[in-house]
C-alpha positions in Angstrom: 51.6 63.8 109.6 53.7 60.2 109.7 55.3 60.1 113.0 59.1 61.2 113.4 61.9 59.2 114.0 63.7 60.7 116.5 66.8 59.5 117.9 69.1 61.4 119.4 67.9 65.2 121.1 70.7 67.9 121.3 70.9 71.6 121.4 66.9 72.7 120.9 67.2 70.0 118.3 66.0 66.1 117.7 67.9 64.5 115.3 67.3 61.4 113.1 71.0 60.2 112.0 72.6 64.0 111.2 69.6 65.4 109.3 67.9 68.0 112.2 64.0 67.6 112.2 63.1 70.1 115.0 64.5 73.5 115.5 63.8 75.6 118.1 63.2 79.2 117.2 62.4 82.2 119.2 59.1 83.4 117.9 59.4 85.7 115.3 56.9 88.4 113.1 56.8 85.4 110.3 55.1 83.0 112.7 52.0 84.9 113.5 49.8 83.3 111.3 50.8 79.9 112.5 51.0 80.8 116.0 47.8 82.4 116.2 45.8 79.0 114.3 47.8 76.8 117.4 47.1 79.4 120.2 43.5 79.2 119.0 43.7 75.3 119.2 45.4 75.3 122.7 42.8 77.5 124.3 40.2 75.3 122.8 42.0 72.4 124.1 41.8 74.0 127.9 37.6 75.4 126.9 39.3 78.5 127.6 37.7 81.7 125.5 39.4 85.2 125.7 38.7 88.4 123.9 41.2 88.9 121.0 42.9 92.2 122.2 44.1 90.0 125.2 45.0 87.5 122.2 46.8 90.3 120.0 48.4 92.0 123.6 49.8 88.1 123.8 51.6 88.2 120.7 52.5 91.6 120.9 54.6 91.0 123.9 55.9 87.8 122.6 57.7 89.7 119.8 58.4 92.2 121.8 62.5 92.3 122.3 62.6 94.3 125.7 59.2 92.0 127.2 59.5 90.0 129.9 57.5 87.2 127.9 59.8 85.2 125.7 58.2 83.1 122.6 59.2 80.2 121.3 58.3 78.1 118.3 59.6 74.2 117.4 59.7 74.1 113.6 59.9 71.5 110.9 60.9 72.2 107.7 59.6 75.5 108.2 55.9 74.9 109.6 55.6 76.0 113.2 54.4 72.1 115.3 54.3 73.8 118.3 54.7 76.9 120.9 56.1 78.0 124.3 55.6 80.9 126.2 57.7 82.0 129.1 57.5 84.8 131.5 60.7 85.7 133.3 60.5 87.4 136.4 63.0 88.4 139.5 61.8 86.7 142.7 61.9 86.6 146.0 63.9 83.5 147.2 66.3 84.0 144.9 68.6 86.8 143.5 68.4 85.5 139.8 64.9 85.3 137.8 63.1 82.2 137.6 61.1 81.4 134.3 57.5 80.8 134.1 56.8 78.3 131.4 53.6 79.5 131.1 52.1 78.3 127.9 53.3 74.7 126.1 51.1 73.8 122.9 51.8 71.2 120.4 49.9 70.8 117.1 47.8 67.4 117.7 49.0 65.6 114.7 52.5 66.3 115.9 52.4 64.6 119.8 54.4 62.1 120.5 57.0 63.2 117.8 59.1 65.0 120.9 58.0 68.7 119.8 57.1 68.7 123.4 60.6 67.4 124.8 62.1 69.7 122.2 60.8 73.0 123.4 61.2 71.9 127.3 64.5 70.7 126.9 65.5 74.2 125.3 64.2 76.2 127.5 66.1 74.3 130.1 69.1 74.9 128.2 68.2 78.5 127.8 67.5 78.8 131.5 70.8 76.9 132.0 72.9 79.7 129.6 70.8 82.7 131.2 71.3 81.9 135.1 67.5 81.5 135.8 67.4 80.3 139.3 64.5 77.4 138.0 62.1 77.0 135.2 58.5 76.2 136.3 55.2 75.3 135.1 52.1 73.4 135.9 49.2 71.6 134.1 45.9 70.3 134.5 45.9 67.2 136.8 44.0 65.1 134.1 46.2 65.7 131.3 47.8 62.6 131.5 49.8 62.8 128.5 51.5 66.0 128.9 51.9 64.4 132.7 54.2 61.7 131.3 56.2 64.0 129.3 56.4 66.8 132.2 57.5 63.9 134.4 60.1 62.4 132.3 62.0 66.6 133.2 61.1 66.0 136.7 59.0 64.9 139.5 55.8 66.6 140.4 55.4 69.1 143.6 53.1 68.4 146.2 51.6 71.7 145.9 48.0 73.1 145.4 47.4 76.4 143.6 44.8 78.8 144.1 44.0 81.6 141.7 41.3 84.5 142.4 40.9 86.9 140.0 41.8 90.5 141.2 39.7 93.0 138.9 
């Protein structure tokens, strides 16, 4: 794919003089296809292997309307480049939700096009319109180029997480 030229990002959308190249879409029934080949490609990316109910659960609550998990896709000229996923929950130093960006993926011939930028900066907006309290997410300490993007929102915490699993 030849590299965009973006100049100007507004509204979910990077423009290139008036002519929108990126929209940002909530994820819909028509993008299952093309969500499912880049989810496939993000969990190879983290060597991550999960049994496909938890993959078809996934989408299921994605496209569910009354589900907590909210999908989002950031389209060019119809083809899905890339994906977020975010869970919005209540919690507990705050009385509005927060938002769990939970899953970020872009297509690799699309980086560095601002796909990425695109679907953070909307679900900022979105978080902005909604009330969420903050919008949150964290990444892999080596991945150095989703580091530079993530940093160019903001600053990275000084915190450590630990996950066990509980079943």
């Amino acid at each position: 794919m030849p590299r965009m030229g973006i100049r100007q990002f507004e509204n979910g959308m990077a423009f290139e003089h008036t002519e929108p190249l990126l929209r940002f879409c909530p994820l819909e029934s028509r993008h299952e296809c093309a969500w499912l080949e880049l989810w496939r490609a993000y969990l190879e990316f983290y060597e991550a292997e999960i049994e496909d109910r938890v993959t078809t659960n996934t989408w299921r609550m994605i496209i569910q309307p009354q589900s907590p998990m909210l999908g989002f896709g950031a389209e060019c000229k119809g083809e899905l480049l890339g994906f977020a996923t975010v869970s919005v929950h209540d919690r507990a130093w705050s009385q509005t939700p927060a938002a769990y960006l939970e899953d970020l993926f872009v297509a690799e011939e699309a980086r560095g096009c601002g796909v990425g930028r695109c679907l953070i900066g909307s679900v900022l907006n979105l978080g902005h319109e909604c009330g969420w309290s903050a919008v949150y997410w964290h990444t892999r300490a080596d991945n150095h180029r989703a580091r530079i993007l993530y940093e160019s929102f903001v600053e990275a915490e000084d915190v450590i997480r630990y996950s066990v699993p509980a079943g």
